[in-house]
C-alpha positions as CSV (number, residue, x, y, z in Angstrom):
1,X,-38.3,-2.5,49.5
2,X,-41.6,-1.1,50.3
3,X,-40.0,1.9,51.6
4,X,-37.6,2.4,48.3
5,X,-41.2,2.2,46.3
6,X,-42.7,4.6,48.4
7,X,-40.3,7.2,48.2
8,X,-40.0,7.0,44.3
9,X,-43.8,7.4,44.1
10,X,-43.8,10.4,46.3
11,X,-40.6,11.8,44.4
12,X,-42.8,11.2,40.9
13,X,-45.8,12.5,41.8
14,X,-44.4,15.9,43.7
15,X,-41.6,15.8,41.1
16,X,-38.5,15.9,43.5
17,X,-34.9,16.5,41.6
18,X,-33.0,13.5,42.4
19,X,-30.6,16.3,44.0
20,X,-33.4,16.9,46.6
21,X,-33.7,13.1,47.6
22,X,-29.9,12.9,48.0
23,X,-29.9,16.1,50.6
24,X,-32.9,14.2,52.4
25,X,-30.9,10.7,52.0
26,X,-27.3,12.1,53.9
27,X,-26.5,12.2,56.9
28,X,-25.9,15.3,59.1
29,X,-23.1,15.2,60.3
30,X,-23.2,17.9,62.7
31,X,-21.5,21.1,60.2
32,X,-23.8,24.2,59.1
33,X,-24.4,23.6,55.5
34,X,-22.2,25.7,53.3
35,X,-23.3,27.2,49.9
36,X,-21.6,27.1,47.0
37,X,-22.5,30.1,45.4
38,X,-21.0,31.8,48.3
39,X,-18.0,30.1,47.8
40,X,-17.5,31.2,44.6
41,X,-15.4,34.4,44.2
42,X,-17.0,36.7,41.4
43,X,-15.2,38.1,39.1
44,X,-15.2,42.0,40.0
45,X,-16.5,43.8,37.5
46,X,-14.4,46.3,34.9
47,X,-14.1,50.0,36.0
48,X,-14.8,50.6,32.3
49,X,-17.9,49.7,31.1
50,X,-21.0,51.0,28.6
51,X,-22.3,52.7,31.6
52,X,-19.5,54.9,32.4
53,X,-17.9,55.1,29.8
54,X,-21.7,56.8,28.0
55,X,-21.3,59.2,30.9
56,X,-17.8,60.4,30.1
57,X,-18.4,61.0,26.8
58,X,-21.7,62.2,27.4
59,X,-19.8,65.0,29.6
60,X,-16.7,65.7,27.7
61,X,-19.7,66.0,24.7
62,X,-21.6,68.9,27.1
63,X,-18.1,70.4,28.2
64,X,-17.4,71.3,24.3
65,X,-20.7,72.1,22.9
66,X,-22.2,74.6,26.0
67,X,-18.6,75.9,26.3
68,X,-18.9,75.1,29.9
69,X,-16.0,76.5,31.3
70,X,-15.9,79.9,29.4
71,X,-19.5,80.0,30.5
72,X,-18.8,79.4,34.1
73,X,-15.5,81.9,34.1
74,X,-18.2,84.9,32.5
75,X,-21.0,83.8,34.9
76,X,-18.6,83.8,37.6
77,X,-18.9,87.4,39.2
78,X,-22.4,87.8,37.8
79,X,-24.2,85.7,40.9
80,X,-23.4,85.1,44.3
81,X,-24.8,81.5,44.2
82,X,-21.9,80.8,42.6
83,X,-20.0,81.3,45.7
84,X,-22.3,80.2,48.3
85,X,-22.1,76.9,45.7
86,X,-18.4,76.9,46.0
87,X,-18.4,77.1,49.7
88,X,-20.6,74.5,50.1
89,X,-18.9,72.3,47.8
90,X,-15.6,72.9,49.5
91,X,-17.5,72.0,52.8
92,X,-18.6,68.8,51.1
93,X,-15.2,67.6,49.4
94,X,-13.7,68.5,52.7
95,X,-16.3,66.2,55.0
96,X,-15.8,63.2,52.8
97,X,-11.6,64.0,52.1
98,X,-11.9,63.9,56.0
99,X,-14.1,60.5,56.5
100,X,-11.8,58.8,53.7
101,X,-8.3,59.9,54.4
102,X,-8.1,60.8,58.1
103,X,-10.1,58.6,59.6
104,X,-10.3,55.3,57.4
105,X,-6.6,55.4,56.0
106,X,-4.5,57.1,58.6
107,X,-6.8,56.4,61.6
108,X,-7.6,52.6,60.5
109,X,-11.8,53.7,61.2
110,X,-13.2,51.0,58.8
111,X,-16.9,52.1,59.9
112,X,-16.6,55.5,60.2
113,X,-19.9,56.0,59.3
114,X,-21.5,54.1,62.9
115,X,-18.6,56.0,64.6
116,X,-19.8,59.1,63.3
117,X,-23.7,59.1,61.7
118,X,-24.2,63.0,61.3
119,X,-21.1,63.1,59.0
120,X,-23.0,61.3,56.1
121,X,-25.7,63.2,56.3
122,X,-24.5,66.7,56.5
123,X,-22.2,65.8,53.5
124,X,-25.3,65.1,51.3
125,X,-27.0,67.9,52.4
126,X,-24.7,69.9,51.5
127,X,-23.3,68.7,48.4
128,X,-27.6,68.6,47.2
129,X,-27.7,73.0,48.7
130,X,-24.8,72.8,46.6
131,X,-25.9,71.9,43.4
132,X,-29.2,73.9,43.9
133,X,-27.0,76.7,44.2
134,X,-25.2,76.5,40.9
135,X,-28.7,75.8,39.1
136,X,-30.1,79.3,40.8
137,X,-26.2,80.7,39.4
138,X,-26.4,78.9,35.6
139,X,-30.2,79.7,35.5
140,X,-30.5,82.1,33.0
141,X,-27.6,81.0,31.0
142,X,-29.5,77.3,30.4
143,X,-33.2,77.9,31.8
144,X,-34.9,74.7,32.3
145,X,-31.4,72.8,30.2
146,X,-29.4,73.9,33.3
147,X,-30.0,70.9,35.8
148,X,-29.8,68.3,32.7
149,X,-26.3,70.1,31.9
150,X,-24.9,70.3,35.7
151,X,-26.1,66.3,36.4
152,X,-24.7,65.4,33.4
153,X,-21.6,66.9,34.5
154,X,-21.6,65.6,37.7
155,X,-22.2,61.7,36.6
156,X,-19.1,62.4,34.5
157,X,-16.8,63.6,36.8
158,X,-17.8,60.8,39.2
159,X,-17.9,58.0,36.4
160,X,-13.8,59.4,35.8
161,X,-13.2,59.2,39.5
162,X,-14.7,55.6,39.3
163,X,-11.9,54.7,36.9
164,X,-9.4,55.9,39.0
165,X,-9.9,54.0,41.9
């Protein structure tokens, strides 16, 4: 008894949880402790939400009022950042149509990018020249507007591929 006494003194005056006392009361019995949080599956969260969906409508909102696209099509032939842009974009989309459909869907690559660690890098770097290059083309259409308008942009083209896949 003087060992049941003792342990509720020390549990009241460090204030154990009675949940702590039990773990220190059982027995191991030899398995690794499982958690339960880990357990648990989460509930994945929806592809729509306020986040993306404030991007969407925050580009389809830029599309219409800057005339984007008409902008773009006059702007076109005006500055050749425009295509170095494009090429670089192309060189991009084609890296990271390459690490995602040839080698993780038909080659079965699940960790392409330890397979292959320059591929990652070169796409970002090219997809950033990229969209320094259409700033330097849409420059003096927007002036200091332009890389608000072109982020925008991009955030809602890849909130809408979010909700696709």
């Amino acid at each position: 008894m003087d060992a049941l006494r003792a342990r509720e003194q020390l549990r009241r005056r460090y204030l154990f949880a009675q949940d702590a006392e039990a773990q220190l009361n059982s027995e191991d019995d030899g398995r690794p402790e499982t958690c339960t949080a880990v357990e648990k599956k989460e509930k994945p969260l929806p592809r729509l939400n306020i986040h993306s969906g404030f991007w969407i409508l925050a580009s389809i909102a830029v599309t219409y009022y800057v005339d984007f696209f008409k902008t773009v099509k006059e702007n076109l032939h005006t500055s050749s950042w425009f295509l170095v842009g494009g090429a670089l974009l192309l060189v991009s989309i084609s890296i990271a149509l390459y690490c995602i459909v040839f080698l993780e869907w038909y080659c079965g690559v699940e960790d392409y990018d330890a397979r292959f660690p320059s591929l990652i890098p070169i796409t970002t770097a090219t997809f950033i020249t990229a969209g320094i290059c259409f700033n330097l083309a849409l420059w003096h259409v927007w002036s200091f507007f332009t890389p608000l308008l072109l982020f925008t942009q991009f955030m809602g083209v890849i909130m809408f591929i979010s909700l696709l896949g």
